[in-house]
ROSE-235500 format. One record per residue (C-alpha): residue number from 1; residue in three letters; chain; x, y, z. Coordinates in pm, whole numbers. Layout:
BEGIN
[NUM "ALA" "A" [X Y Z]],
...
//
This chain:
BEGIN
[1 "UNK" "A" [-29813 -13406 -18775]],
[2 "UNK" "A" [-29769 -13032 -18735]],
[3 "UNK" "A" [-30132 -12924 -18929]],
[4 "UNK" "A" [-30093 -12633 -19221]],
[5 "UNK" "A" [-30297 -12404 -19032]],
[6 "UNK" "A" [-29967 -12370 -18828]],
[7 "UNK" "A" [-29836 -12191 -19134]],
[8 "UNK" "A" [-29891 -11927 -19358]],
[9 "UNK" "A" [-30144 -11939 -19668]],
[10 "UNK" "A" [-30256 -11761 -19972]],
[11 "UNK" "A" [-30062 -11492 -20178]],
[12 "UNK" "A" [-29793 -11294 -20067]],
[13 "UNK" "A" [-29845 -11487 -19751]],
[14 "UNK" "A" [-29651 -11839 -19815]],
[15 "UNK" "A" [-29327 -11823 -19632]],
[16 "UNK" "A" [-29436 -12068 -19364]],
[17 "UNK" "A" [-29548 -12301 -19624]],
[18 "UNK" "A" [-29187 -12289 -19781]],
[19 "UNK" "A" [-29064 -12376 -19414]],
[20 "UNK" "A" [-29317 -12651 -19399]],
[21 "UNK" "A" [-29244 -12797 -19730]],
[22 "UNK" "A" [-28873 -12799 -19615]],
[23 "UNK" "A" [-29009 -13023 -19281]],
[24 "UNK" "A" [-29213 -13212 -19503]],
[25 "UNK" "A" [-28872 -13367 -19729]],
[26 "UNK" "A" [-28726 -13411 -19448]],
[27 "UNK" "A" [-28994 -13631 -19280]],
[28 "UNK" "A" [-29097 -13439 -18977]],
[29 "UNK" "A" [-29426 -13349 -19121]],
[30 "UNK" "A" [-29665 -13483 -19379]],
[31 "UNK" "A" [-29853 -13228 -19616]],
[32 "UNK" "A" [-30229 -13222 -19457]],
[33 "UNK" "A" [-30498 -12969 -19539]],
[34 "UNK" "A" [-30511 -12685 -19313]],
[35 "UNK" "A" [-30830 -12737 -19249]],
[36 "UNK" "A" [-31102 -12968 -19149]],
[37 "UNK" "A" [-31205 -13097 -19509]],
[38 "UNK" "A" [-31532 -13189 -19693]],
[39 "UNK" "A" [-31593 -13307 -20071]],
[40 "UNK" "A" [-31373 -13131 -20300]],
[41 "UNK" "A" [-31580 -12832 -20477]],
[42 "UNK" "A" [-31484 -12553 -20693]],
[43 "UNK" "A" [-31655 -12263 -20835]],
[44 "UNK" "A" [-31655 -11934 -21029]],
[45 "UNK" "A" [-31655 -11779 -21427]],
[46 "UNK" "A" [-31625 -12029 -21699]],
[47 "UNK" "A" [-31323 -11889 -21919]],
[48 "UNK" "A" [-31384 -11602 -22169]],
[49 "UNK" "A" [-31558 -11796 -22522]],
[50 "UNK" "A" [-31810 -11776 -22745]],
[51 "UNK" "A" [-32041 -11892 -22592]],
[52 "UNK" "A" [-32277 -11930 -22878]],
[53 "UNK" "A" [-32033 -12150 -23069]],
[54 "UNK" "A" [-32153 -12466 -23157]],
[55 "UNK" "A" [-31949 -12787 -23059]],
[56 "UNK" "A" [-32148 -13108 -23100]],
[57 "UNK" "A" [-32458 -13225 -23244]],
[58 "UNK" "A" [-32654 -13551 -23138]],
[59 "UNK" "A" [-33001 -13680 -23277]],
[60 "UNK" "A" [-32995 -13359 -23423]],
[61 "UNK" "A" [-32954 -13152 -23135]],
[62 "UNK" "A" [-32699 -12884 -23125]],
[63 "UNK" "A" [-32494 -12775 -22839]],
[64 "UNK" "A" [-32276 -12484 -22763]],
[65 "UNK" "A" [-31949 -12377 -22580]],
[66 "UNK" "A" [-32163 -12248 -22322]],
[67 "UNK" "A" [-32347 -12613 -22261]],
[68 "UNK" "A" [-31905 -12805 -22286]],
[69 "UNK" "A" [-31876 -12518 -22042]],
[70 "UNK" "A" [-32142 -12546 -21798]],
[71 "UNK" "A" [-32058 -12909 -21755]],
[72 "UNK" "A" [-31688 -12865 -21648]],
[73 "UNK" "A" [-31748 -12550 -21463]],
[74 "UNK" "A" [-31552 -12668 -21161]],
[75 "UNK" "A" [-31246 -12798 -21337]],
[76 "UNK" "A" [-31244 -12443 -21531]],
[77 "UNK" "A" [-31300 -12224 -21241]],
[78 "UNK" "A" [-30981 -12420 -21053]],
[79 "UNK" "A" [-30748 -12410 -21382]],
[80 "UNK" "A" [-30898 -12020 -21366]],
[81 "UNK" "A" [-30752 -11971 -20998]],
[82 "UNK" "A" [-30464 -12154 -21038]],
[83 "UNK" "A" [-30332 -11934 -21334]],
[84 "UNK" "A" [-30411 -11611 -21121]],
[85 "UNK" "A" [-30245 -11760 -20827]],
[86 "UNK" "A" [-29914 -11804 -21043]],
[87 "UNK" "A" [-29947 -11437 -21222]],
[88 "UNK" "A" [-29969 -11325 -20843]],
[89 "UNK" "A" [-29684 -11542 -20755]],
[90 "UNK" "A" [-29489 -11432 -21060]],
[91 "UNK" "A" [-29529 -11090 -20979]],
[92 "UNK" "A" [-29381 -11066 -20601]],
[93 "UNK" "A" [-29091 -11248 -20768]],
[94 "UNK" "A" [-29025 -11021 -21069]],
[95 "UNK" "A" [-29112 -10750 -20844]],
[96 "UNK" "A" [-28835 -10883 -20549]],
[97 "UNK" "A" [-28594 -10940 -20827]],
[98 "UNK" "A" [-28593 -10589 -20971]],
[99 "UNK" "A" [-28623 -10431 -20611]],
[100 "UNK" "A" [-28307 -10646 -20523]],
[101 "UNK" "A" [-28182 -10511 -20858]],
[102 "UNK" "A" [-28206 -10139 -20829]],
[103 "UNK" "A" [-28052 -10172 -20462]],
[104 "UNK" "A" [-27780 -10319 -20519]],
[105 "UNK" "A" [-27697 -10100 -20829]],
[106 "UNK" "A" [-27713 -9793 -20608]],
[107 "UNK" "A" [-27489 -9955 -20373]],
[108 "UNK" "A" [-27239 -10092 -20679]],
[109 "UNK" "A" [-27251 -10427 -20545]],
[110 "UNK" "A" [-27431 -10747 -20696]],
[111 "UNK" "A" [-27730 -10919 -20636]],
[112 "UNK" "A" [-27568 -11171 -20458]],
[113 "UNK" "A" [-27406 -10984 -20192]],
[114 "UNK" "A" [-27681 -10732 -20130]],
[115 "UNK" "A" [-27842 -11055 -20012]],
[116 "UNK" "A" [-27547 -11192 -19856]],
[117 "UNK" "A" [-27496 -10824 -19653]],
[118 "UNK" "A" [-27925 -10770 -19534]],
[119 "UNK" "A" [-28044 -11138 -19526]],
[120 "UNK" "A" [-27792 -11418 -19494]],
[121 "UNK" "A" [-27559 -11176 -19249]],
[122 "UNK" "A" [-27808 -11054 -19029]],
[123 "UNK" "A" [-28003 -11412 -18941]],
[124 "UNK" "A" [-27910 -11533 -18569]],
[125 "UNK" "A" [-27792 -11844 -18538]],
[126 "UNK" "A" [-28086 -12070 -18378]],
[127 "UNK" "A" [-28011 -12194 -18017]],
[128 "UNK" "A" [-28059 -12565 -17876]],
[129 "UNK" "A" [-28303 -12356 -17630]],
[130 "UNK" "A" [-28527 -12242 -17878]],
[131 "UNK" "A" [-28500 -12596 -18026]],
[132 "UNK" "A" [-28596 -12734 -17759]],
[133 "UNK" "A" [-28873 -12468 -17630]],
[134 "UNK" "A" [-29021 -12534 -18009]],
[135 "UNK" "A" [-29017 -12919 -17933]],
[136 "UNK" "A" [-29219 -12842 -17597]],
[137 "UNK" "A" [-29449 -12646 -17785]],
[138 "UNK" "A" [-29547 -12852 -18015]],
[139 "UNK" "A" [-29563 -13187 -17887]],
[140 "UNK" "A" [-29894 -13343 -18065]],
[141 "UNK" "A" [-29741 -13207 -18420]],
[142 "UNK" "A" [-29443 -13393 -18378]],
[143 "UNK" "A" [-29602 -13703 -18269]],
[144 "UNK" "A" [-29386 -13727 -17966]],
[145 "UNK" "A" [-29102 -13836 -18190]],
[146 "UNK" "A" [-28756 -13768 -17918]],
[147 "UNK" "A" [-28619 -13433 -17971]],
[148 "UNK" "A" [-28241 -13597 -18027]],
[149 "UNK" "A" [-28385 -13785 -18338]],
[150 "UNK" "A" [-28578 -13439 -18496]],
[151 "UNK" "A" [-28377 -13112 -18363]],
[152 "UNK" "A" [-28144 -13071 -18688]],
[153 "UNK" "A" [-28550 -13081 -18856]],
[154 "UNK" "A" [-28677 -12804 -18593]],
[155 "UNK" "A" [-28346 -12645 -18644]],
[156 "UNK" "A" [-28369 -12615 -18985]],
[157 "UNK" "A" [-28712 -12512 -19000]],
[158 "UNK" "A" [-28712 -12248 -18737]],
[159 "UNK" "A" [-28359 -12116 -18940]],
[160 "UNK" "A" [-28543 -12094 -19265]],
[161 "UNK" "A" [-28844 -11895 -19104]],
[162 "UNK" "A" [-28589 -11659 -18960]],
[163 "UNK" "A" [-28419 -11609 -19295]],
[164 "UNK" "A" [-28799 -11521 -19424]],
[165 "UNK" "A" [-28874 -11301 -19162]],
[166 "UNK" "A" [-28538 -11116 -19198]],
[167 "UNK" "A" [-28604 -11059 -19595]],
[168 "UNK" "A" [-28959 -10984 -19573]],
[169 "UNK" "A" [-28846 -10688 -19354]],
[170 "UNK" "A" [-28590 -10598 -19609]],
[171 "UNK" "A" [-28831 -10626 -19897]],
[172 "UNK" "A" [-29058 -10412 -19682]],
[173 "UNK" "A" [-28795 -10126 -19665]],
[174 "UNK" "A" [-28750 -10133 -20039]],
[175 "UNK" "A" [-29081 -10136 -20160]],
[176 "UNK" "A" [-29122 -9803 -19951]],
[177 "UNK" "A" [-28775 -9666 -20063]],
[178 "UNK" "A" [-28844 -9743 -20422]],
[179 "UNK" "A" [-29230 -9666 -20436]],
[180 "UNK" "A" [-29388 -10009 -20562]],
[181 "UNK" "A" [-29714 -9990 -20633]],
[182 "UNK" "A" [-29901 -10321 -20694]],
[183 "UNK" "A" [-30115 -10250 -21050]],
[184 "UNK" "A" [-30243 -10645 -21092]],
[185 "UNK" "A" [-30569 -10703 -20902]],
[186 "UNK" "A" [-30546 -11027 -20689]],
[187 "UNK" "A" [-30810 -11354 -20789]],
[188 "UNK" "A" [-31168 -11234 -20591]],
[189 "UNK" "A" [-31447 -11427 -20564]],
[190 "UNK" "A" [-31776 -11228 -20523]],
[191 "UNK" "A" [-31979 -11369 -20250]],
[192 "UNK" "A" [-32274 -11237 -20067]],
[193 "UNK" "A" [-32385 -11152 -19721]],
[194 "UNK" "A" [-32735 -11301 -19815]],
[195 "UNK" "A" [-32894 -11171 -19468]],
[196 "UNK" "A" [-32594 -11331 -19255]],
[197 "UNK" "A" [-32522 -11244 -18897]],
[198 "UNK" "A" [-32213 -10935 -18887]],
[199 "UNK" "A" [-32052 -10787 -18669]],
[200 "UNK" "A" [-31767 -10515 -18649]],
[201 "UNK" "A" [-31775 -10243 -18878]],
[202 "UNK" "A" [-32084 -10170 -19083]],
[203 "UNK" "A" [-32214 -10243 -19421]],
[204 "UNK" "A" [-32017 -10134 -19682]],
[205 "UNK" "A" [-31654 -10128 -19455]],
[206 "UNK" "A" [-31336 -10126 -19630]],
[207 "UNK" "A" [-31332 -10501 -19569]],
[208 "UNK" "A" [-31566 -10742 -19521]],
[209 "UNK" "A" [-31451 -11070 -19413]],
[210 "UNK" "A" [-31678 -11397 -19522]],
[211 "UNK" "A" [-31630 -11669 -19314]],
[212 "UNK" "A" [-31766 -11985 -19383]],
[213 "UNK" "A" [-31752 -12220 -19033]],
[214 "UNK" "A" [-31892 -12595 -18921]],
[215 "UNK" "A" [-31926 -12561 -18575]],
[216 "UNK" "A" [-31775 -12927 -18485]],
[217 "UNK" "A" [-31459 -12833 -18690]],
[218 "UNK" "A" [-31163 -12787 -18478]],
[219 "UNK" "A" [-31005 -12607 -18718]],
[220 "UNK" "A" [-31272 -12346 -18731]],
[221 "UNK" "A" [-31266 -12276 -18330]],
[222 "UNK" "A" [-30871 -12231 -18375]],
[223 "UNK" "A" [-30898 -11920 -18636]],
[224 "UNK" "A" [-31145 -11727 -18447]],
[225 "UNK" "A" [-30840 -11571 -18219]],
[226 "UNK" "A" [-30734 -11439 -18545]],
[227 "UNK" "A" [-31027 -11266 -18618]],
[228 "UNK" "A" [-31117 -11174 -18279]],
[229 "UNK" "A" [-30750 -10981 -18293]],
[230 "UNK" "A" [-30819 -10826 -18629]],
[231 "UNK" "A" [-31193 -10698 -18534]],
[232 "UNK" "A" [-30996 -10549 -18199]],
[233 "UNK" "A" [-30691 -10414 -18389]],
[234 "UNK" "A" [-30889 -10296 -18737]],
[235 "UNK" "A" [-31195 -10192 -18579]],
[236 "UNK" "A" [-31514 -10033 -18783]],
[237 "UNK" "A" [-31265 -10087 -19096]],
[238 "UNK" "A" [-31388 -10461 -19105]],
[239 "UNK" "A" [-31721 -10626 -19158]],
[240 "UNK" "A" [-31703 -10957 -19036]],
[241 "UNK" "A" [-31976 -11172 -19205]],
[242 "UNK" "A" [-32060 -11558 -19083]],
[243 "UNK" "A" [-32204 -11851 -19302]],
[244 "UNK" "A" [-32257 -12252 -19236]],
[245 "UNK" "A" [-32064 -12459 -19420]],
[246 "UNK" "A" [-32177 -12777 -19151]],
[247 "UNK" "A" [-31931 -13089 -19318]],
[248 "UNK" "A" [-32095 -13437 -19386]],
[249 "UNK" "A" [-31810 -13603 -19197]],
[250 "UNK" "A" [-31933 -13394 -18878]],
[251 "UNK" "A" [-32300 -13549 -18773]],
[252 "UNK" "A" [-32382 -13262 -18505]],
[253 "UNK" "A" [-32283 -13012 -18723]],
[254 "UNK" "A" [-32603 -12926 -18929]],
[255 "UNK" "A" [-32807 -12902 -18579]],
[256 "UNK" "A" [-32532 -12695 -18437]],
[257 "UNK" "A" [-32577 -12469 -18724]],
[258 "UNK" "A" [-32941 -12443 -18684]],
[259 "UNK" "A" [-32926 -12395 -18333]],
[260 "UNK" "A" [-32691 -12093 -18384]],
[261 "UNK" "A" [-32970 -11950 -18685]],
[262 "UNK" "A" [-33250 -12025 -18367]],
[263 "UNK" "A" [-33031 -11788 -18159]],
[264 "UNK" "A" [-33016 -11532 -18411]],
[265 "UNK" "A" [-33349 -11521 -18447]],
[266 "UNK" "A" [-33385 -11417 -18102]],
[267 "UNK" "A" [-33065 -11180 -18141]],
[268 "UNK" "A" [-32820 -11369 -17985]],
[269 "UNK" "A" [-32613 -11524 -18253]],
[270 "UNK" "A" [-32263 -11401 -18160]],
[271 "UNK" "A" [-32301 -11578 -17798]],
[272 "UNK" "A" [-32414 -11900 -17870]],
[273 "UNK" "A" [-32173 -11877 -18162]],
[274 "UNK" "A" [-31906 -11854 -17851]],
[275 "UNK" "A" [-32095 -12124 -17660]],
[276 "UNK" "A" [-32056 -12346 -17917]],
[277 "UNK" "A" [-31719 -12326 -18033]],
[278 "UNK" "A" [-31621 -12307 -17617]],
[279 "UNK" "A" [-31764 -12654 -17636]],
[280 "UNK" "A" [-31747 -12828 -17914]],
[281 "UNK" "A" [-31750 -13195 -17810]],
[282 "UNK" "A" [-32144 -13118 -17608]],
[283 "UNK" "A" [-32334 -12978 -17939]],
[284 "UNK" "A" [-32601 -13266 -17928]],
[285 "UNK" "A" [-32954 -13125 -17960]],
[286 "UNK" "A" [-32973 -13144 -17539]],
[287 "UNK" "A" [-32673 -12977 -17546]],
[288 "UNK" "A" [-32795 -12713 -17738]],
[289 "UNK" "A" [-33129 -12646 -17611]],
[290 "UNK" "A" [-32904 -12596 -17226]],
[291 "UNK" "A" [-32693 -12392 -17387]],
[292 "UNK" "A" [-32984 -12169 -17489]],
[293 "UNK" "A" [-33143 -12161 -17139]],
[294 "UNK" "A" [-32830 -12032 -17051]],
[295 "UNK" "A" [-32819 -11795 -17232]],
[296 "UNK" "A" [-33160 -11637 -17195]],
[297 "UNK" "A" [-33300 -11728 -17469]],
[298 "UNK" "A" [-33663 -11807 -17481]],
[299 "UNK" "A" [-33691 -12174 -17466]],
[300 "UNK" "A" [-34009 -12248 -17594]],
[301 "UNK" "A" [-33923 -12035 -17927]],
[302 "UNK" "A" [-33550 -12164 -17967]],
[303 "UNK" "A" [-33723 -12551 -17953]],
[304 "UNK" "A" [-33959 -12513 -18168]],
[305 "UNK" "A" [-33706 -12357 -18364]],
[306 "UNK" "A" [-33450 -12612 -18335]],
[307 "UNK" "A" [-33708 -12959 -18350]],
[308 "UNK" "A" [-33896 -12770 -18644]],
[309 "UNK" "A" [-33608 -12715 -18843]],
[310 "UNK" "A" [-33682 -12414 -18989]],
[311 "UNK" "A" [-33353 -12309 -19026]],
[312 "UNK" "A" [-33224 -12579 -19233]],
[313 "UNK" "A" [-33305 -12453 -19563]],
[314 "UNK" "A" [-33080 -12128 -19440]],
[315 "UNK" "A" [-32838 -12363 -19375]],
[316 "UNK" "A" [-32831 -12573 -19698]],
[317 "UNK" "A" [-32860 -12247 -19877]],
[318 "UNK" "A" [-32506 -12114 -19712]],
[319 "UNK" "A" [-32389 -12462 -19783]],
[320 "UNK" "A" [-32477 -12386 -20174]],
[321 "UNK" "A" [-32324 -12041 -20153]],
[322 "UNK" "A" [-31959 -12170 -20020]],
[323 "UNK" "A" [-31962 -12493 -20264]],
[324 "UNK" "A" [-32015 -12246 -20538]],
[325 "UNK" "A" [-31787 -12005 -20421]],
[326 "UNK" "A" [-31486 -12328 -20400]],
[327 "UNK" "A" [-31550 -12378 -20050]],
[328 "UNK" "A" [-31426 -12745 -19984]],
[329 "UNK" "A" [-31332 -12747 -19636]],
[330 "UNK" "A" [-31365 -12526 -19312]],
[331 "UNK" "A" [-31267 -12238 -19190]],
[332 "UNK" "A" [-31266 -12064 -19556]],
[333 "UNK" "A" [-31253 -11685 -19544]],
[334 "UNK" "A" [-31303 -11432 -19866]],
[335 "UNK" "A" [-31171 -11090 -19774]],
[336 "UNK" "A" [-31306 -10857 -20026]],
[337 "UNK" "A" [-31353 -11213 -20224]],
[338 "UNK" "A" [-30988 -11293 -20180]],
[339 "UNK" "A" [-31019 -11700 -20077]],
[340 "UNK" "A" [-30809 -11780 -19716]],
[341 "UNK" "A" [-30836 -12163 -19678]],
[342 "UNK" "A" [-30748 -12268 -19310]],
[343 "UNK" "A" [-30687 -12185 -18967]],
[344 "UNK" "A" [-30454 -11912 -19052]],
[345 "UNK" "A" [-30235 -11743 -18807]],
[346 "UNK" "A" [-30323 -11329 -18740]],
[347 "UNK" "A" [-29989 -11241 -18881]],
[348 "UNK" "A" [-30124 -11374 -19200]],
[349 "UNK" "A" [-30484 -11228 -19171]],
[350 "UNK" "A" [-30355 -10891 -19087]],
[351 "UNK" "A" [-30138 -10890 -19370]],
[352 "UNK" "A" [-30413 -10936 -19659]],
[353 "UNK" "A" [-30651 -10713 -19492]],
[354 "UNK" "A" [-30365 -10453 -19447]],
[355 "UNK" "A" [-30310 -10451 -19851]],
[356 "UNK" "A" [-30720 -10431 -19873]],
[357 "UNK" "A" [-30721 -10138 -19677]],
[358 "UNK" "A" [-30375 -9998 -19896]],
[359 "UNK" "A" [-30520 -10074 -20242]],
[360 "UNK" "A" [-30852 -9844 -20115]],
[361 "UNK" "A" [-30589 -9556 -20002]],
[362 "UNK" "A" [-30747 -9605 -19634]],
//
């Protein structure tokens, strides 16, 4: 199956995931999380109420909206992201519709074939080369289904992803011609550093990234190009921040996570963080305690570090953080709070960080 993390996530980011639901009724692909995934969690605000309203009594006992609330705080906090999600999706389309509008007005054509002259007319035709250098490509997401049975699915795809690209370029233009300014703040969680190891720009950067990682998730190794780009293309604009979120269905993870807390401790995070995701099938405690030797660290401190455990309540305490913060899987990123599930592609990254550093005029 071609994974999610293949395509693009999040708002104002989801034209891959059109594309993918497109594969998907076709049967080339199944819908799988884009991510490597743990027990479902979700977090944040109860809804606005008064609190102080009574709703039940028992044996006497009275209890309040804020008690009904506190026991379905999950299932509020997801109906509270869904509904931003939709305002947000709402918006880029009443905001693409009037955009589409105005343009063709000052051209005195329609809607219609504005779109017909600057999207459908200017998408190439895909080629049976790029079909086929796709297929080559991607070999373990198709399942090594033959290429005659799924090229009109690649075809298809690849076409709709061009048509995407083509009007997102388009929109771009007209946003800039016409002066759109987005008023509607996007969903944020507020999540903390609490201490974490950081790197890249300094405290109090335009943006901080949050990532939340498991160290035996393949998913998580697969996003770090992303943000290795971004810290090399954004520079001291972005804080990125790291947190353990080790899953239960990954047994060497909690160690792993330790191990990388021991090598903090000695100052040293950020390269046994490498050494670990460079390796991520030899993270047994041996494994860990070579990797330390080589990379200077003092071995007697890192094992006692390591076999006491004394960074597991560090761990656990990130693991808290994320769960409340609607982590349920790994990699998770908040920029500036905004919630990136998956191993998302730069492109995508890039793209929410550039409207983080718009919306603070930087």
């Amino acid at each position: 199956m071609i994974p999610t993390s293949h395509f693009k996530q999040g708002p104002r980011v989801r034209a891959s995931w059109r594309a993918l639901g497109a594969l998907a009724v076709l049967g080339l692909v199944g819908f799988v999380l884009p991510a490597c995934a743990g027990e479902k969690s979700a977090a944040a605000k109860p809804a606005a109420a008064d609190k102080n309203a009574p709703v039940a009594e028992v044996n006497g006992k009275t209890f309040t909206m804020a008690d009904l609330e506190a026991t379905m705080a999950p299932q509020l906090a997801r109906l509270d992201q869904q509904r931003q999600q939709l305002l947000e999706q709402g918006l880029d389309k009443l905001i693409e519709q009037k955009l589409m509008e105005t343009e063709a007005a000052a051209r005195g054509i329609d809607v219609l074939a504005l779109q017909q002259a600057e999207i459908q007319g200017k998408i190439a035709e895909v080629t049976d080369e790029e079909v086929n250098t796709w297929y080559q490509q991607n070999q373990a997401r198709v399942q090594s289904r033959p290429l005659d049975q799924i090229a009109p699915q690649i075809r298809q795809f690849l076409s709709q992803q061009r048509s995407q690209e083509v009007k997102d370029v388009f929109m771009k233009s007209l946003r800039g011609k016409y002066k759109t300014r987005i008023l509607m703040d996007v969903a944020r969680v507020e999540v903390a550093e609490a201490g974490s190891p950081a790197k890249g720009g300094p405290a109090g950067a335009p943006v901080t990234i949050v990532e939340f990682s498991d160290f035996q998730c393949p998913y998580c190794s697969r996003v770090n190009p992303s943000i290795a780009k971004a810290r090399e293309t954004f520079g001291d604009k972005i804080r990125v921040v790291f947190r353990q979120f080790p899953l239960g269905i990954h047994p060497q993870a909690p160690k792993a996570a330790e191990a990388s807390l021991c090598a903090h401790e000695q100052g040293k995070f950020w390269e046994m963080h490498d050494a670990l995701f460079a390796e991520q099938q030899k993270i047994a405690v041996p494994d860990l305690k070579a990797k330390a030797a080589a990379l200077g660290l003092d071995p007697a401190k890192f094992d006692a570090c390591l076999d006491g455990g004394s960074m597991a309540a560090k761990v656990a305490k990130d693991l808290e953080d994320g769960q409340k913060a609607g982590v349920s899987g790994t990699p998770a990123m908040f920029v500036n709070g905004r919630f990136i599930n998956g191993a998302v592609p730069y492109e995508d990254l890039a793209k929410v960080i550039e409207d983080e550093l718009a919306r603070k005029g930087v």
